[in-house]
C-alpha positions in Angstrom: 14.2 3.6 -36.9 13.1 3.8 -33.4 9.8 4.0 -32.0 8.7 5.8 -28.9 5.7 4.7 -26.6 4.2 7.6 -24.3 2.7 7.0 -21.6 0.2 8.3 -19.9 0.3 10.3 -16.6 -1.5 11.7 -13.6 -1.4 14.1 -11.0 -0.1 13.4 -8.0 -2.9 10.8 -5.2 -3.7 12.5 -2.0 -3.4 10.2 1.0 -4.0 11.6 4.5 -1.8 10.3 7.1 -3.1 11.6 10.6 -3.7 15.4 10.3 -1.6 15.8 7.4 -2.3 15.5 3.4 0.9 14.1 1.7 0.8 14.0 -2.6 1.8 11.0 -3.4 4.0 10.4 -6.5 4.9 6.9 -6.2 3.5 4.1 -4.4 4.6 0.7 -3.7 3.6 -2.2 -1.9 5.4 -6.2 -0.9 4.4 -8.8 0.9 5.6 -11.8 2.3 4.7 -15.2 3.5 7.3 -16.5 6.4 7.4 -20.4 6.6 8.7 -22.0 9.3 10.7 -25.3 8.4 12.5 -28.2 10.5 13.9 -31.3 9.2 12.8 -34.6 9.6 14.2 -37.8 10.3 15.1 -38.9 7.0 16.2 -35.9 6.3 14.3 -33.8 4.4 12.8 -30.8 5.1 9.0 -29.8 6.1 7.0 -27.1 6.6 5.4 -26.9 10.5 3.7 -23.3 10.0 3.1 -20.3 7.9 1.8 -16.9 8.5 1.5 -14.1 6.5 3.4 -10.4 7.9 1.7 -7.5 7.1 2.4 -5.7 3.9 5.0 -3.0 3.5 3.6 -0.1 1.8 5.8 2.8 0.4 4.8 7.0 0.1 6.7 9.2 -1.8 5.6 12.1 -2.5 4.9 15.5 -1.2 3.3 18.3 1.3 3.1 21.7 1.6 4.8 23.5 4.9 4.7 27.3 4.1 5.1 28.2 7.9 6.8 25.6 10.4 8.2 22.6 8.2 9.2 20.8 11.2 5.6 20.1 12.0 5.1 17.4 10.0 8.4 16.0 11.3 6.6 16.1 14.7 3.4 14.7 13.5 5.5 11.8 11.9 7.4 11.2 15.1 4.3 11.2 17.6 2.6 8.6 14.8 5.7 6.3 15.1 6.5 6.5 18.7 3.1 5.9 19.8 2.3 2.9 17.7 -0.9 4.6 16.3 -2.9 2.2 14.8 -5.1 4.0 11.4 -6.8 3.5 7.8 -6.1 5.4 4.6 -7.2 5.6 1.4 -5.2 5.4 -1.8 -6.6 5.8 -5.3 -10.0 4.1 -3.6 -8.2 1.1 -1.9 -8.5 1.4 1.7 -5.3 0.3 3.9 -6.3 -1.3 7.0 -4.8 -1.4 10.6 -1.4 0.6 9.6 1.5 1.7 11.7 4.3 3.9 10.6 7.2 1.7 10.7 9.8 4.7 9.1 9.9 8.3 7.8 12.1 10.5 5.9 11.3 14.4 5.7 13.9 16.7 3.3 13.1 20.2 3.3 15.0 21.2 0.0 13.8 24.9 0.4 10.4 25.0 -1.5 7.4 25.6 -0.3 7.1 21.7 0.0 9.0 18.6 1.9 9.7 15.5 0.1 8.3 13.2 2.5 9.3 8.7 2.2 7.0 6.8 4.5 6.9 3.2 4.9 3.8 1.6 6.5 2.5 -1.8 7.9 -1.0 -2.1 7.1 -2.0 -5.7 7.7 -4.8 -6.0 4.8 -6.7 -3.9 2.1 -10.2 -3.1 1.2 -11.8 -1.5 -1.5 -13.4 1.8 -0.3 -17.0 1.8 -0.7 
């Protein structure tokens, strides 16, 4: 006999990124430390700084283009080629300082794009 476990589910987040509202289905997010290491004289090995990058942060989800789909391509682009600095909110945690490091847009002829977009956002709050 098998046993199933259901899970619950919700409707899709939204997140505004500059002008546009993307519905997020999935959401990620890693981090890392980076330590810097040199040996000593015996030897061994020793760590002679840390610092912490910002965290990585993936959207996937969705937005609605019913009359010029390449605008949010544009919107994407100017964000990462200008090195815009913004917040946004995600299910009431607030993502501070981020830049759009990548993008993907597929238009898969809906009324919608799947939109991927991986941000730096170099700490977190909870919205108030």
């Amino acid at each position: 006999m098998s046993t199933e476990t259901i899970l619950g589910s919700r409707s899709a987040e939204a997140v505004l990124i500059g002008n546009m509202t993307i519905y997020c289905e999935s959401f990620s997010v890693s981090a890392v430390r980076v330590l810097c290491e040199t040996s000593t004289a015996g030897g061994e090995g020793t760590v002679t700084n840390t610092y912490s990058k910002s965290a990585r942060v993936t959207i996937k989800g969705r937005t609605f283009s019913e009359d010029v789909p390449m605008y949010h391509t544009m919107q994407l682009d100017g964000l990462l080629r200008a090195g815009t600095v913004f917040d946004t909110v995600y299910r009431e945690m607030v993502l501070k300082n981020c830049r759009l490091q990548s993008y993907t847009v597929a238009d898969s002829g809906r009324s919608d794009l799947d939109i991927t977009l991986v941000l730096a956002a170099e700490y977190f709050e909870e919205e108030e």
